[in-house]
mmCIF file of the N, C-alpha and C atoms, coordinates in Angstrom:
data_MODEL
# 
_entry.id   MODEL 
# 
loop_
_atom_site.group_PDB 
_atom_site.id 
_atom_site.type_symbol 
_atom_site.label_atom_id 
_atom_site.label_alt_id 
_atom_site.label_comp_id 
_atom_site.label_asym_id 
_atom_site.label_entity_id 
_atom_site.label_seq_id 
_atom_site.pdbx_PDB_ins_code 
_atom_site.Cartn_x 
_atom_site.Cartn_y 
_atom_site.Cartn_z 
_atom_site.occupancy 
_atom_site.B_iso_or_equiv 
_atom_site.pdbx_formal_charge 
_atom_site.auth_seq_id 
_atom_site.auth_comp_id 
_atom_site.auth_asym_id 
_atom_site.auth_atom_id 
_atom_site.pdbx_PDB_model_num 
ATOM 1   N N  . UNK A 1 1  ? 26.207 23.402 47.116 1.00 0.00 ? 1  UNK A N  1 
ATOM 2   C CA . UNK A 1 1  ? 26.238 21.992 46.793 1.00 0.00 ? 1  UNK A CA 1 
ATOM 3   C C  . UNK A 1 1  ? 25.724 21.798 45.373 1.00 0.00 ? 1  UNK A C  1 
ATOM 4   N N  . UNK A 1 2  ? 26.142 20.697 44.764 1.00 0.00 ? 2  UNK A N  1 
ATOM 5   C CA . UNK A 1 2  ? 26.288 20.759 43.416 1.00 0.00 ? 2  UNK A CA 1 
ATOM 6   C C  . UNK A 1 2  ? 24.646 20.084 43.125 1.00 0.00 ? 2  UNK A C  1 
ATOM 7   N N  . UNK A 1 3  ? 24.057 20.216 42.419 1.00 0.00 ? 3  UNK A N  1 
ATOM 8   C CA . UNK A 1 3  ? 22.422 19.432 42.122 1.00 0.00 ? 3  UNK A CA 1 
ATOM 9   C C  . UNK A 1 3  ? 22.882 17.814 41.909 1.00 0.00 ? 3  UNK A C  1 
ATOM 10  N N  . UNK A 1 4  ? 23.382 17.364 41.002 1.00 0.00 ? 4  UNK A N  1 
ATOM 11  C CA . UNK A 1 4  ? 24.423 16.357 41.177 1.00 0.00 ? 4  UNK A CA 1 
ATOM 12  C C  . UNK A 1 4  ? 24.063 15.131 42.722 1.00 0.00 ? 4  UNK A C  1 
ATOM 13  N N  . UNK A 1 5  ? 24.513 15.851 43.409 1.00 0.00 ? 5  UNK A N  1 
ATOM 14  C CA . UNK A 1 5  ? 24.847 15.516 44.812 1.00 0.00 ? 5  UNK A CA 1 
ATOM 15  C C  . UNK A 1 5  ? 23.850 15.536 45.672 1.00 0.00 ? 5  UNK A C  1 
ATOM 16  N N  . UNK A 1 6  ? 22.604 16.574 45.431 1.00 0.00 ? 6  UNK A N  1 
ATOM 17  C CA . UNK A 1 6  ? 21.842 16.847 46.040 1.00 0.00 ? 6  UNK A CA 1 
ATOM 18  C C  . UNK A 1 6  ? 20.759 15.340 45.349 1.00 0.00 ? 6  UNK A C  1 
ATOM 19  N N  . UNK A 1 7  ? 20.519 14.918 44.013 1.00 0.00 ? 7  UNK A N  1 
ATOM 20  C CA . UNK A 1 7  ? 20.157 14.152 44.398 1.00 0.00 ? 7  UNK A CA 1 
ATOM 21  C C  . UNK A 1 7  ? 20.172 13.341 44.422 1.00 0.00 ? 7  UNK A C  1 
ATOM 22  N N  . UNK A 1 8  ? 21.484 12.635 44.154 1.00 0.00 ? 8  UNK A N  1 
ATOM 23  C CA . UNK A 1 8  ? 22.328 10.818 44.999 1.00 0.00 ? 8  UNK A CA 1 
ATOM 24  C C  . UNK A 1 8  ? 22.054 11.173 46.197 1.00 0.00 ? 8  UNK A C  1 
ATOM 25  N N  . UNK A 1 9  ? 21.545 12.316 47.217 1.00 0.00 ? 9  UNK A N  1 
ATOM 26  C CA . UNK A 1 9  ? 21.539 11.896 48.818 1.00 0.00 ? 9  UNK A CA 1 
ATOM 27  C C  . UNK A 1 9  ? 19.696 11.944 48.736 1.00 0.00 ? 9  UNK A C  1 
ATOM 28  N N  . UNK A 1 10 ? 19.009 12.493 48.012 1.00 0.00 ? 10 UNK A N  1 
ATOM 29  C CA . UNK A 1 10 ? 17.843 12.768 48.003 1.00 0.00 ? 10 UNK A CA 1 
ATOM 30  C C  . UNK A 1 10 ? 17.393 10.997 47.582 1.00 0.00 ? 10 UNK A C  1 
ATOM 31  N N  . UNK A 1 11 ? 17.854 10.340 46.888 1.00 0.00 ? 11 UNK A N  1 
ATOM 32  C CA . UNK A 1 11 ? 17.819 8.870  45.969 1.00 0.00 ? 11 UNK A CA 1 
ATOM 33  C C  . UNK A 1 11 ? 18.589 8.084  47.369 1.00 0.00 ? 11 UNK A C  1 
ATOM 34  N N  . UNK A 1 12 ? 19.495 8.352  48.040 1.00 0.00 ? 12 UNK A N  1 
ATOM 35  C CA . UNK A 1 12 ? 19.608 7.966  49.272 1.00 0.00 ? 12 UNK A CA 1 
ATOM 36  C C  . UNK A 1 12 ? 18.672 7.864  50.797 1.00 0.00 ? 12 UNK A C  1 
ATOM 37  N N  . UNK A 1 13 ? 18.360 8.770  51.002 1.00 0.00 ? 13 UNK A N  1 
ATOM 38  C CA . UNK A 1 13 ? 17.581 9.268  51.582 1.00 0.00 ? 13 UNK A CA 1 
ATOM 39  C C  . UNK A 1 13 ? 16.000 8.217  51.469 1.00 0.00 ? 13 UNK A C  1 
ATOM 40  N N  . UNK A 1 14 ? 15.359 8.157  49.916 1.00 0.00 ? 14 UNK A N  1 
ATOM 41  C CA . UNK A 1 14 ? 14.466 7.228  49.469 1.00 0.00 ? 14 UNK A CA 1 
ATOM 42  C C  . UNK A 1 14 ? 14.308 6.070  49.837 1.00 0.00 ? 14 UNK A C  1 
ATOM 43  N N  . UNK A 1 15 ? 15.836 5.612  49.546 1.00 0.00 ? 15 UNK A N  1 
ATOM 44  C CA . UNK A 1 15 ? 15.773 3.864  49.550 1.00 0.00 ? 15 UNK A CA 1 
ATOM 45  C C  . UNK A 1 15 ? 16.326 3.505  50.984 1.00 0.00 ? 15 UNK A C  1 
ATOM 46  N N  . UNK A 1 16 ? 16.670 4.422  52.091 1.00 0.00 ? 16 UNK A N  1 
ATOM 47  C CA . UNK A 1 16 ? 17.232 4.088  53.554 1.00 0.00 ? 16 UNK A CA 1 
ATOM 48  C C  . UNK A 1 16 ? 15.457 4.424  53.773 1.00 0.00 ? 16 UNK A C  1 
ATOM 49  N N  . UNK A 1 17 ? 14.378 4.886  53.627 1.00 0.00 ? 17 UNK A N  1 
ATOM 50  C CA . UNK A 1 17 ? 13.585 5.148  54.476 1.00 0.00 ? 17 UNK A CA 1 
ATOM 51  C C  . UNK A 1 17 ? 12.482 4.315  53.733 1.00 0.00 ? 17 UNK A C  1 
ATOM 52  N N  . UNK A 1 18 ? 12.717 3.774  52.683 1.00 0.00 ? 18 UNK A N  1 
ATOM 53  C CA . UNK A 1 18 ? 11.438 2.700  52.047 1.00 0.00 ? 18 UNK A CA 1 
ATOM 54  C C  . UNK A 1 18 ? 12.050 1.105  52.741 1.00 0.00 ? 18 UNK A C  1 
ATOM 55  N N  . UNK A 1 19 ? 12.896 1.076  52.939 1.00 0.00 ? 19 UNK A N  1 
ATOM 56  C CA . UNK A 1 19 ? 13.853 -0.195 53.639 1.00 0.00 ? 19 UNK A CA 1 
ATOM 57  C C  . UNK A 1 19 ? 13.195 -0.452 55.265 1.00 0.00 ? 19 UNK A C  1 
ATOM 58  N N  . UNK A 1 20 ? 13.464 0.668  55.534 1.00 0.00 ? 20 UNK A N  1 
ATOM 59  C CA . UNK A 1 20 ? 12.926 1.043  56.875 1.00 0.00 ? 20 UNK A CA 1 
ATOM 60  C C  . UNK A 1 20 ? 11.463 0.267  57.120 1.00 0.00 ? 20 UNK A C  1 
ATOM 61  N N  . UNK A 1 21 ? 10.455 1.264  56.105 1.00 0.00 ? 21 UNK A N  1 
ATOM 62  C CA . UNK A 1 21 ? 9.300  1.410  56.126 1.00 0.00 ? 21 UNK A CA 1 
ATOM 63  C C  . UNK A 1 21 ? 9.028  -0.658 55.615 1.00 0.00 ? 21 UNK A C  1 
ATOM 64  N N  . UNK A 1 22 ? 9.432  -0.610 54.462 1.00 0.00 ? 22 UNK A N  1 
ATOM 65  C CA . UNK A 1 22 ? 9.066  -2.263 54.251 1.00 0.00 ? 22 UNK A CA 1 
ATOM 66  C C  . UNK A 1 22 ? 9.752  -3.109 55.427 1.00 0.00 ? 22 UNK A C  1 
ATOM 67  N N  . UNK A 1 23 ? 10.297 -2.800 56.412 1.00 0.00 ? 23 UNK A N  1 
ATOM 68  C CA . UNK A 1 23 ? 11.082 -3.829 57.453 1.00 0.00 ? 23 UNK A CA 1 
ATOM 69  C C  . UNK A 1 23 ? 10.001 -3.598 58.662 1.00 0.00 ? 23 UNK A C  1 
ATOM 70  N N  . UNK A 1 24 ? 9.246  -2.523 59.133 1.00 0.00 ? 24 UNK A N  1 
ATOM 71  C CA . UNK A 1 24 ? 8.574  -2.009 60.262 1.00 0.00 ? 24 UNK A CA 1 
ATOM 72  C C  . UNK A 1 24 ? 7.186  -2.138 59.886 1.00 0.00 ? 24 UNK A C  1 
ATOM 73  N N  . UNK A 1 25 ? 6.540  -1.731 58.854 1.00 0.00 ? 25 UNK A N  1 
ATOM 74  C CA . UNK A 1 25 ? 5.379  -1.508 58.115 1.00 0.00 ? 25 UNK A CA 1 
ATOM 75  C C  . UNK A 1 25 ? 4.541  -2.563 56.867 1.00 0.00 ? 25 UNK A C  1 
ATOM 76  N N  . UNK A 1 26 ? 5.296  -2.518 55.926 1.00 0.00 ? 26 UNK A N  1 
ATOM 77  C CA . UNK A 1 26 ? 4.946  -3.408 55.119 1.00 0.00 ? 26 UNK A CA 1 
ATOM 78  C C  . UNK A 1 26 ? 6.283  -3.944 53.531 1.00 0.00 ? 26 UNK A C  1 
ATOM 79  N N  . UNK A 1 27 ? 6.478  -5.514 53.400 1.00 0.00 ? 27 UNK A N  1 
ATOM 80  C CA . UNK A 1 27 ? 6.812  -5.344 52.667 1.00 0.00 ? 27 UNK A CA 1 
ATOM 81  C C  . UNK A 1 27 ? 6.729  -5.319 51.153 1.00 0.00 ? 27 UNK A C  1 
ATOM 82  N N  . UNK A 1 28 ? 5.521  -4.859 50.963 1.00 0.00 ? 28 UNK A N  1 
ATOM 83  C CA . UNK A 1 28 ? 5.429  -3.810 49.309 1.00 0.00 ? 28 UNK A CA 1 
ATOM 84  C C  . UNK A 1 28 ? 5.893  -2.855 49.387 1.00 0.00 ? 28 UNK A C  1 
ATOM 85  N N  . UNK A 1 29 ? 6.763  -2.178 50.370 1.00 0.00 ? 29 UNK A N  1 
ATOM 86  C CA . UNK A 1 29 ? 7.189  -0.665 50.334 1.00 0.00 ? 29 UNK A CA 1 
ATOM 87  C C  . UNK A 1 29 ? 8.915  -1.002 49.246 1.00 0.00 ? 29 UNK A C  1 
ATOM 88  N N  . UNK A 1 30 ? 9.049  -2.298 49.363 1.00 0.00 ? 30 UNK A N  1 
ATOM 89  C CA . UNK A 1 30 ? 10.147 -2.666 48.493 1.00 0.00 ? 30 UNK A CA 1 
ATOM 90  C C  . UNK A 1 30 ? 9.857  -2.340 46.750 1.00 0.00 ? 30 UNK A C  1 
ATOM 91  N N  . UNK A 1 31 ? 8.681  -2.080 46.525 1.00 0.00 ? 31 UNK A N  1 
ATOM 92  C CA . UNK A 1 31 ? 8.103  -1.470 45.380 1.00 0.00 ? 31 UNK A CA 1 
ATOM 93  C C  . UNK A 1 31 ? 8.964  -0.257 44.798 1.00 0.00 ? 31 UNK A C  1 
ATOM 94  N N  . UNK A 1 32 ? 9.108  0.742  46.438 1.00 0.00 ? 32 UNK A N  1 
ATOM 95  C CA . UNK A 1 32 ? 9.330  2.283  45.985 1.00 0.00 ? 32 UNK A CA 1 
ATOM 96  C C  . UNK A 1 32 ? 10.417 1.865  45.697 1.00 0.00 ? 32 UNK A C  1 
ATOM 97  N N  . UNK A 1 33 ? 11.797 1.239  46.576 1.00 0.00 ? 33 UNK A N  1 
ATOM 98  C CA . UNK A 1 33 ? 12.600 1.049  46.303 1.00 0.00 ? 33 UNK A CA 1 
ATOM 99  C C  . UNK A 1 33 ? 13.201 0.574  45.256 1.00 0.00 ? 33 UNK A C  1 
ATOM 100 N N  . UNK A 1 34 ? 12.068 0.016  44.511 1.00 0.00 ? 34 UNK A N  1 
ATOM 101 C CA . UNK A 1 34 ? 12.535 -0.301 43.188 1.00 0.00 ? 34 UNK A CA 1 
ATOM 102 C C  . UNK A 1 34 ? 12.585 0.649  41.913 1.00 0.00 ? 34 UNK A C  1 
ATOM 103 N N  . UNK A 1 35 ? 11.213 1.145  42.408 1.00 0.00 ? 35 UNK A N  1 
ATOM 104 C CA . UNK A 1 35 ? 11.041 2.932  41.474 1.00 0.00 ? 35 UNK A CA 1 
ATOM 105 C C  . UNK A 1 35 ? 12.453 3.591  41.983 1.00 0.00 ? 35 UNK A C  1 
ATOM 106 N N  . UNK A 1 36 ? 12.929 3.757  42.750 1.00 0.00 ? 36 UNK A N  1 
ATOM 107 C CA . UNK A 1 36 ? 13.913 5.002  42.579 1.00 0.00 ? 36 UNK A CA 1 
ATOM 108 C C  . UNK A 1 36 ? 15.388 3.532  41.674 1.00 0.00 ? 36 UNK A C  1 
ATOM 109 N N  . UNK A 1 37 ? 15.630 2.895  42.046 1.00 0.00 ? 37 UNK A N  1 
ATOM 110 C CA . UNK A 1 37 ? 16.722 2.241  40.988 1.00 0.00 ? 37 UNK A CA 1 
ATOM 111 C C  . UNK A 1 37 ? 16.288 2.227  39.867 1.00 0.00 ? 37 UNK A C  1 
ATOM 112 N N  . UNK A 1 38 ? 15.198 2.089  39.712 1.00 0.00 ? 38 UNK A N  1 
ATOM 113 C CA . UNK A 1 38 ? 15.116 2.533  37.775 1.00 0.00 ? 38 UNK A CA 1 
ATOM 114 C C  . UNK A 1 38 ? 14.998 3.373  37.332 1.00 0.00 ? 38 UNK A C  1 
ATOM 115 N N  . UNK A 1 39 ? 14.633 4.741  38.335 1.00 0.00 ? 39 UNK A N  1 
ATOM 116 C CA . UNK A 1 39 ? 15.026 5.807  37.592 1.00 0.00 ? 39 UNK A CA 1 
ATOM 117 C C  . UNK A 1 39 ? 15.949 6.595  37.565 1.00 0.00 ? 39 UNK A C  1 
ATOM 118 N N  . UNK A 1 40 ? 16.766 5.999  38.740 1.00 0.00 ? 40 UNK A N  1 
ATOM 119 C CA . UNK A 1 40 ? 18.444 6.000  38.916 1.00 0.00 ? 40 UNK A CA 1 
ATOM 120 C C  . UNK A 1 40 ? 18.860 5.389  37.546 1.00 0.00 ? 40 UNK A C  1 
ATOM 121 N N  . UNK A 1 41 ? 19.046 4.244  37.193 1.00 0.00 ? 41 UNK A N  1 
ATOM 122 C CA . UNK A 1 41 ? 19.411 3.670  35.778 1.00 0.00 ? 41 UNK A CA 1 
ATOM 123 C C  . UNK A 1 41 ? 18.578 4.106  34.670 1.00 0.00 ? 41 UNK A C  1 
ATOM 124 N N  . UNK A 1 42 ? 17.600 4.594  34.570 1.00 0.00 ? 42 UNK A N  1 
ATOM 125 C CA . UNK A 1 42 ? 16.691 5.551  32.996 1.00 0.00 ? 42 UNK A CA 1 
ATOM 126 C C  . UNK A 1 42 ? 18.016 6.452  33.210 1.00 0.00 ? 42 UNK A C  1 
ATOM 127 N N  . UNK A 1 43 ? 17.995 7.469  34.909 1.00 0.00 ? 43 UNK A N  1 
ATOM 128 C CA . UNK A 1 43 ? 18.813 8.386  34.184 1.00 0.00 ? 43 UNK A CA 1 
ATOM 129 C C  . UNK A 1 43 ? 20.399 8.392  33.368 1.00 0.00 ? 43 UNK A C  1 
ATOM 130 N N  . UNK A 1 44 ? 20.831 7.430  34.435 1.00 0.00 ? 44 UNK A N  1 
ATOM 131 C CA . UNK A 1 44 ? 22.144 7.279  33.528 1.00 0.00 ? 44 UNK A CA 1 
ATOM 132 C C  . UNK A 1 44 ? 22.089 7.471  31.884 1.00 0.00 ? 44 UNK A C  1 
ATOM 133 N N  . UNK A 1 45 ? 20.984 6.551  31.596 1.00 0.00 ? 45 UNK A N  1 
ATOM 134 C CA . UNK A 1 45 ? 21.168 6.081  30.069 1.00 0.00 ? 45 UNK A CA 1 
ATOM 135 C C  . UNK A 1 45 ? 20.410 7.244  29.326 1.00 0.00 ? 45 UNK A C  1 
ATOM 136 N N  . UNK A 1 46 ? 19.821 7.924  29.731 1.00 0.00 ? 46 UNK A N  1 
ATOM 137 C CA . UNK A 1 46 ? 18.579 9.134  28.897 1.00 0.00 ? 46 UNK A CA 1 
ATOM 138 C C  . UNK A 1 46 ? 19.681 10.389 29.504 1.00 0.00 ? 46 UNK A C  1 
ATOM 139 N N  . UNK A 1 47 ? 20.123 10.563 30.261 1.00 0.00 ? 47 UNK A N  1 
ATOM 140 C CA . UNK A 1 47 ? 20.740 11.769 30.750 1.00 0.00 ? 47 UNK A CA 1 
ATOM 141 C C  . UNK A 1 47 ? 19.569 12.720 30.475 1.00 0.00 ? 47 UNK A C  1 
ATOM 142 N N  . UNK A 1 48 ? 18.378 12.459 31.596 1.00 0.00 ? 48 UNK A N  1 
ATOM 143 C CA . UNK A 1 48 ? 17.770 12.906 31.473 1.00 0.00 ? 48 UNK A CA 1 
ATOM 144 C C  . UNK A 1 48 ? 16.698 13.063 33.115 1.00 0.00 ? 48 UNK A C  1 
ATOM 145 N N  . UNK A 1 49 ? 16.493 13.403 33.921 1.00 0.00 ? 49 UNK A N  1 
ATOM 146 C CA . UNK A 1 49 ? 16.332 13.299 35.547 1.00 0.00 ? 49 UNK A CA 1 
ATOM 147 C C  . UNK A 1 49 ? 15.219 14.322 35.953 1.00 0.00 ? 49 UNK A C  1 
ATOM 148 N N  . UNK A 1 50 ? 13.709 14.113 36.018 1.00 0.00 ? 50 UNK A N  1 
ATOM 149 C CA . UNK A 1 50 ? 12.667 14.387 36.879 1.00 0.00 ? 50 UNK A CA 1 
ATOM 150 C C  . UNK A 1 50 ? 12.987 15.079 37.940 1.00 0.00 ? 50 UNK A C  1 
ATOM 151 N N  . UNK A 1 51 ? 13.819 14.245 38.618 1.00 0.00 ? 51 UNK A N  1 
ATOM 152 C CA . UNK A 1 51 ? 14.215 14.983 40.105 1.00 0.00 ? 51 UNK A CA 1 
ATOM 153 C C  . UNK A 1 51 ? 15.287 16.373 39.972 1.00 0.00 ? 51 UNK A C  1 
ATOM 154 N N  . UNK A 1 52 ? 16.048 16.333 38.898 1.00 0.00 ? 52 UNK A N  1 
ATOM 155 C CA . UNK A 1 52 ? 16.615 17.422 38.547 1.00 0.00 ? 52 UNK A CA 1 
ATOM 156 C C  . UNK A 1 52 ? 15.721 18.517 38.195 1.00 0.00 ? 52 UNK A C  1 
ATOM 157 N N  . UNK A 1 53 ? 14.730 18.048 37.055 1.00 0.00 ? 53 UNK A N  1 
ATOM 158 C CA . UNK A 1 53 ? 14.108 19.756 36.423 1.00 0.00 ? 53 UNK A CA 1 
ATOM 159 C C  . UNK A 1 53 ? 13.098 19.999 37.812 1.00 0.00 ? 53 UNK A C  1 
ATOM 160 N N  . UNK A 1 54 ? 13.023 19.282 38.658 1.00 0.00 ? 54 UNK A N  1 
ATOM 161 C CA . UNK A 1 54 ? 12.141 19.486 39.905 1.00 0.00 ? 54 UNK A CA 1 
ATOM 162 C C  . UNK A 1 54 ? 12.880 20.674 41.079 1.00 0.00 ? 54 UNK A C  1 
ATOM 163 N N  . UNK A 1 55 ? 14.246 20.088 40.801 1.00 0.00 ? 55 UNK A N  1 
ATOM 164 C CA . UNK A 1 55 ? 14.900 21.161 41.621 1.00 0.00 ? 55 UNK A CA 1 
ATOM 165 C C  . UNK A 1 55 ? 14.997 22.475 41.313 1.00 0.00 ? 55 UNK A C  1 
ATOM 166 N N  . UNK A 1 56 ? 15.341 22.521 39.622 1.00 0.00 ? 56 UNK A N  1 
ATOM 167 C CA . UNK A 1 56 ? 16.085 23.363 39.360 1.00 0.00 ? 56 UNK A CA 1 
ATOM 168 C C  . UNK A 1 56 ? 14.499 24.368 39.249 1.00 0.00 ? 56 UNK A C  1 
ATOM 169 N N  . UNK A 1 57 ? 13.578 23.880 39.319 1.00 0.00 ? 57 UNK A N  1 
ATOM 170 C CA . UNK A 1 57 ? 12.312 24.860 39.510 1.00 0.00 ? 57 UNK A CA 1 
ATOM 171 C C  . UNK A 1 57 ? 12.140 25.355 40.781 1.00 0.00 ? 57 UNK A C  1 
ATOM 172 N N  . UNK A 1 58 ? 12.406 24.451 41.199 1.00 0.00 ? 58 UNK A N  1 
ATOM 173 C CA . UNK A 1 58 ? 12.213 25.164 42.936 1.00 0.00 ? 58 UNK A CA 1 
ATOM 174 C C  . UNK A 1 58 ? 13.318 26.088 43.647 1.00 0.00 ? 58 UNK A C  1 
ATOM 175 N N  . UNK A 1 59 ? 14.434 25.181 43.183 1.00 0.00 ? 59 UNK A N  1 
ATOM 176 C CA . UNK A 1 59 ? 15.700 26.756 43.635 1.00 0.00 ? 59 UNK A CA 1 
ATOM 177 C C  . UNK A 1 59 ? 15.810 28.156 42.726 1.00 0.00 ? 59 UNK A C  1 
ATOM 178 N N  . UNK A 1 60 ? 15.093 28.099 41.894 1.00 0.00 ? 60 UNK A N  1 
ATOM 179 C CA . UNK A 1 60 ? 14.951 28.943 40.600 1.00 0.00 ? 60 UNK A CA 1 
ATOM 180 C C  . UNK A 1 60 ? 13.580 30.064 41.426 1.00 0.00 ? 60 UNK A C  1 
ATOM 181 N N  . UNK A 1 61 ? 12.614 29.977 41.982 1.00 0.00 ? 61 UNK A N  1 
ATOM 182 C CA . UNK A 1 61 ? 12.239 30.360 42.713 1.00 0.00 ? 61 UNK A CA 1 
ATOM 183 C C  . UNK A 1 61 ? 12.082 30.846 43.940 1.00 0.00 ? 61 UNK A C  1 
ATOM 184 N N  . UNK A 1 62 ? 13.447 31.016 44.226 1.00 0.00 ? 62 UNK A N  1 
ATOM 185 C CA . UNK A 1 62 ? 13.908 32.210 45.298 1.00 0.00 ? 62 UNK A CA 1 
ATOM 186 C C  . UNK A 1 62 ? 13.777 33.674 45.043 1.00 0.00 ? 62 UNK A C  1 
# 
């Protein structure tokens, strides 16, 4: 699977379970959800992604 992909479902994954969490728990968890759309949109524009050099360290370590 392409890194790419891995993390639009990982950025998926985020905002289905902070939704969750602010609907059951509390809603300031709409906070996180806001952190991952802006750094969904930084990355577009910086082509530049945290969650990428995060991966590519950890699968790099096999």
């Amino acid at each position: 699977m392409k890194i790419e992909r891995i993390i639009r479902a990982i950025a998926g994954v985020f905002i289905l379970i902070s939704i969750l969490l602010a609907i059951k728990v509390n809603i300031n968890w709409l906070w996180f959800t806001a952190f991952v759309g802006a750094n969904l949109l930084q990355s577009s524009i910086t082509k530049w992604c945290l969650m990428e050099d995060i991966l590519k360290k950890f699968f790099s370590m096999k």
